[in-house]
N, C-alpha and C positions, 0 to 999 in steps of 0.2 A: 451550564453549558451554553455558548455563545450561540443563536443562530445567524452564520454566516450571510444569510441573503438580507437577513434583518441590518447586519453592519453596515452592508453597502446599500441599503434604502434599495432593494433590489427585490422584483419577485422573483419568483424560484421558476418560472419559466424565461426569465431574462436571456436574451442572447449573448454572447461574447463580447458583442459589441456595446451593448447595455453597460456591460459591467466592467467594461472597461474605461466611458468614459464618467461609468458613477463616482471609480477608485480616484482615478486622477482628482476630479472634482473635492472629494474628500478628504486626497491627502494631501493637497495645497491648503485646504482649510485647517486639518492639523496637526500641517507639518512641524515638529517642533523648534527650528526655526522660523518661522512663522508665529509663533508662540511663544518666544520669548525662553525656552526651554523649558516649557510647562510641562510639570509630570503628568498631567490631568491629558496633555495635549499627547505626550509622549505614549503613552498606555494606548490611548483612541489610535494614534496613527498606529502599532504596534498590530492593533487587534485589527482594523481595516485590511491590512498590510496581508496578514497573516490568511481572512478570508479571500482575500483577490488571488494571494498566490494557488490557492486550493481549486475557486470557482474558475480560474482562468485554464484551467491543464482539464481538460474533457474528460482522463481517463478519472482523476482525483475527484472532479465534479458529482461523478458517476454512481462511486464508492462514498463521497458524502453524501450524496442524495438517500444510500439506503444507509449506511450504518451510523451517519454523524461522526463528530471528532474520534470517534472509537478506527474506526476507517485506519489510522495512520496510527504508528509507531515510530516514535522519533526515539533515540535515544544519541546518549552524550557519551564518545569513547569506549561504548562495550562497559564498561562498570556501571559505579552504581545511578541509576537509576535510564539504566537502558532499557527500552522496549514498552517507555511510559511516555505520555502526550510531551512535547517540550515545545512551549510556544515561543514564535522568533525573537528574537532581541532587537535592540536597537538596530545593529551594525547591520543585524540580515533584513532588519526592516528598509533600512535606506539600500543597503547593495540592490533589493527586488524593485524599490520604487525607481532608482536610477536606471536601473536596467531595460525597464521597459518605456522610462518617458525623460531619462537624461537625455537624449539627444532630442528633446522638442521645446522649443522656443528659449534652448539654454537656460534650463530649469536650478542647474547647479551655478550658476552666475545670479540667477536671480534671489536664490537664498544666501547669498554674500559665499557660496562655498564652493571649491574646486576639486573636482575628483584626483586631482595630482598626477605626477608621475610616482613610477615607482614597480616594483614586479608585481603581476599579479598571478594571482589565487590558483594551484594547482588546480587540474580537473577530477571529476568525480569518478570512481571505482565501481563497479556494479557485480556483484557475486549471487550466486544462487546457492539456497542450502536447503541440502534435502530434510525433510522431518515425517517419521512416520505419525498415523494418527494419535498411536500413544502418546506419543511425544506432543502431540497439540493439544490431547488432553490436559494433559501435568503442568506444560509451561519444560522446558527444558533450557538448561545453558552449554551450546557446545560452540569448539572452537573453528575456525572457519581462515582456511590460507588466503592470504591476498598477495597480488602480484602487483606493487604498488611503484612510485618514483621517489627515492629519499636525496635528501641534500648528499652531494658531493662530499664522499670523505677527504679529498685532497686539496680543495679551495674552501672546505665549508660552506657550499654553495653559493658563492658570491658570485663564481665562472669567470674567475680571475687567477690565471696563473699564480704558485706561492710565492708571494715576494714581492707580484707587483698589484695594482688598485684599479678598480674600475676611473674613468674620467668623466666628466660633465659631456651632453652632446652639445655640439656646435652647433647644428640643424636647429634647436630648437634653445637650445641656452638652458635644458636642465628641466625644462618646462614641459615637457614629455606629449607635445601636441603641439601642432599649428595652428595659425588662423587666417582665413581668406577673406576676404572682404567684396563682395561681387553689386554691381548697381545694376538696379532694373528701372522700368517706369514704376514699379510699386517702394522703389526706395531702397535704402541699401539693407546688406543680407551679412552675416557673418556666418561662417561654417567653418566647423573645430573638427579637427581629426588626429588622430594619432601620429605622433610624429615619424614619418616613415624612414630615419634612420636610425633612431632608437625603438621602434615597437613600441613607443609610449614610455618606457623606462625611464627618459632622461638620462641614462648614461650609458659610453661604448665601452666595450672592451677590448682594449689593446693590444693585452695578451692571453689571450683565452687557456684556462685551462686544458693542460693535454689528455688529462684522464675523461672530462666530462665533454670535453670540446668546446667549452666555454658556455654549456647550456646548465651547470651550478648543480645536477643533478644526476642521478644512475639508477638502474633499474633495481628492487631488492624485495624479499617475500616476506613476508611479517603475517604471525597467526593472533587473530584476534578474536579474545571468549564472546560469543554474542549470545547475553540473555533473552530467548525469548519469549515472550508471555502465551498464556495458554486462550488457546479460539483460533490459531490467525488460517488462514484461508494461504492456496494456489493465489498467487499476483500479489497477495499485500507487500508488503517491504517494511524494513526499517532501518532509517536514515542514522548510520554514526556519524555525528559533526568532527572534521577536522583530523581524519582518518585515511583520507587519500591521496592522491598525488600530491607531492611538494610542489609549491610554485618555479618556475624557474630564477634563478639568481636569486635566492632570497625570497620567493614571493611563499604566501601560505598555503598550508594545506588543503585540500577537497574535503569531498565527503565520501564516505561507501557505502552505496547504497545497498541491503541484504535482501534478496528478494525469496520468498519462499514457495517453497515449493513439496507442498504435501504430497505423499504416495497414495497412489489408491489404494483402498481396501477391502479385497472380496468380499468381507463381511456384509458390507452396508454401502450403501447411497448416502452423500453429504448433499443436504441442502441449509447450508449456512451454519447456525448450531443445531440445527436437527440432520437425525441420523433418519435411514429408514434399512427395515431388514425383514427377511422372510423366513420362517420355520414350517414345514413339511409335517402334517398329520395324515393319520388312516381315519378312514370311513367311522369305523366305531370310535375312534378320539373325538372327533367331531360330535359322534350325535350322544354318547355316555357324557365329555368333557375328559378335561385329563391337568395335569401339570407337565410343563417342558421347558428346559434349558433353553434359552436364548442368549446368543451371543450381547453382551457390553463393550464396550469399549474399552476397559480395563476387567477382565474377566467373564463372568455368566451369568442369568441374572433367571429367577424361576417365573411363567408364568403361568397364572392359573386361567383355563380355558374351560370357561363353563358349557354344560350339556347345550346340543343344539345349535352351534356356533357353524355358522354356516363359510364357507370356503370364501376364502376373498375378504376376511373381515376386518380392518384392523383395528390396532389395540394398541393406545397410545400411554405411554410410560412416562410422565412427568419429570422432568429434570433427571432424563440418563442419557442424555445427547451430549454437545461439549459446550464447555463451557462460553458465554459471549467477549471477543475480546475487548480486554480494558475495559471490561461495563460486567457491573454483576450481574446477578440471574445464568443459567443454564439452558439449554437448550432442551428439548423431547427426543424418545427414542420413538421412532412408530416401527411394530411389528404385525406384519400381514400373514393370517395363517392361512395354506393352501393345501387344500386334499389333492393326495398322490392317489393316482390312480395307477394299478399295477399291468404290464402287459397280461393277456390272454396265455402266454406262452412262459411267464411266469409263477404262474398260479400251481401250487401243487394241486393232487386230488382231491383235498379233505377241505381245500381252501374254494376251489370250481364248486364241487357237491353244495358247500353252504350259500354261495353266492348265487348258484343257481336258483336254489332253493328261496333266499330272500327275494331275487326278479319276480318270482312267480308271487310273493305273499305282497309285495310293495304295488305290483298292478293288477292287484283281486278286485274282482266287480265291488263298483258303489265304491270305491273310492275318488277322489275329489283332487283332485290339483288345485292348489291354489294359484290364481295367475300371476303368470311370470311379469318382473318388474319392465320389460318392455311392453309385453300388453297393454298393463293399467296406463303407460304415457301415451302407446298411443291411445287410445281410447281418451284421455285425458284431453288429446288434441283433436279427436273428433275424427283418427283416420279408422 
């Protein structure tokens, strides 16, 4: 497993700022243009790529800081192998680098290469899916409606009326962006912008489709099986690549993002893969011992409570908590046992008579307290 801060020559208290001119730094060094199309160079920028997109978003930051790569759930189309690490590719490696530093010193001109015209990339889907705990136990697969943008059935989503064709823009000759040329006393400046008659497309359309309106696409609900794996937490999510909105006119799909969203449950307290939970004994469970049913996560689970066990105790259960996501090992059950004590005005007669009776044998002369655990600290601190 990679560490992230290690990639970017970065310590793990780095600021934003840090790490963000480490990335730049790094990924002109190799970039694989720059490189000659080195795969050695390829992989380095991939995996750089990959930690800056994680360290740069506060919330992801946060979530790697405690769980590492485990933290995220990527998956590809809801099949097979969704809900398992999927590290960036190429294409999403240059889309994130351009994104955050194409427009600085004309960084895509510098590597001989041109972002184009052309439609671009639908936007991202975001759904919430409930899971009870059971369910995070096991790892469950269920399916999940999304209200998505699909390509236009009556243009094919071109957003070209049938019969007739998109044309080249005039504004910009195809080339789906301008360029200005401005002088200063520090010399002259070029600045690229999208061409503001075409949106950057490079090309109008003349006669817009009537069903879509010439926007290539229509609204439509599509259910998709999302495998999830067993551990994940309230907030995690898992990315299906290429799952969301259609681009317009042709442009590609988004992503959908599933974001989860565990039920509480009376049973237990979650903290992370540890559970915790409470079981209610009487006076003589306590001081004889006893065995008692405690709630599992999947079913009941017996503990055995040895003689003397004093109220407030707990008693930790080695791997009955849930499982860690995408990383082996299990988590602990911890179970605290707590003496009930009963009202006064519940006590029948034969129950008052004995309890009376123990008051009087439990504070018979010459008996000894032993001192209470706040005593001995203070005393320990000299009050």
């Amino acid at each position: 497993m990679a560490d992230y801060y290690a990639l970017l020559e970065v310590p793990r208290t780095a600021t934003d700022d840090e790490i963000k001119k480490s990335y730049r730094k790094l990924a002109m060094q190799w970039h694989p243009d720059r490189n000659g199309g080195s795969k050695e160079a390829e992989e380095r920028f991939k995996l750089i790529t990959e930690a800056y997109d994680v360290l740069r978003d506060p919330e992801k930051r946060q979530r790697y800081d405690r769980y590492g790569e485990a933290a995220f759930t990527r998956g590809a189309g809801g099949g097979a192998g969704a809900g398992q690490w999927q590290h960036v590719d190429l294409t999403e490696a240059l889309n994130i680098f351009m994104r955050d530093f194409g427009g600085f010193g004309g960084l895509g001109d510098m590597f001989g290469q041109r972002g184009g015209p052309g439609p671009r990339t639908g936007g991202d889907v975001k759904v919430s899916l409930e899971l009870t705990l059971d369910e995070v136990a096991t790892g469950v697969e269920k399916p999940v409606a999304v209200k998505v943008l699909d390509p236009c059935g009556a243009c094919t989503g071109t957003g070209a009326e049938p019969g007739s064709q998109p044309s080249r823009c005039g504004t910009c000759g195809g080339a789906g962006e301008v360029r200005r040329a401005q002088r200063s006393f520090l010399g002259q400046f070029v600045s690229v912008a999208p061409c503001p008659a075409c949106a950057g497309e490079g090309i109008v359309i003349g006669s817009p489709c009537r069903k879509c309106k010439g926007e290539g696409r229509a609204r439509a609900e599509r259910t998709i099986n999302v495998r999830v794996p067993a551990g994940v937490a309230t907030g995690q999510y898992m990315t299906l690549r290429g799952q969301g909105n259609a681009g317009a006119r042709g442009g590609g799909r988004g992503d959908v993002l599933v974001v989860f969203e565990v039920e509480d449950d009376a049973r237990f307290e979650r903290d992370g893969e540890d559970l915790y939970t409470e079981v209610a004994l009487t006076y003589p469970q306590l001081v004889f011992g006893t065995e008692v049913e405690v709630p599992a996560v999947l079913g009941s689970l017996t503990l055995k409570v040895p003689a003397g066990t004093q109220s407030g105790q707990v008693f930790n259960l080695r791997g009955r908590g849930l499982p860690r996501v995408n990383a082996s090992g299990v988590g602990d059950l911890h179970v605290r046992v707590q003496l009930v004590t009963p009202a006064a005005g519940e006590l029948s007669a034969e129950e008052r008579e004995l309890l009376e009776r123990l008051a009087v044998l439990r504070a018979a002369p010459g008996t000894v307290r032993e001192k209470g655990i706040w005593t001995r600290m203070k005393e320990a601190l000299g009050g």
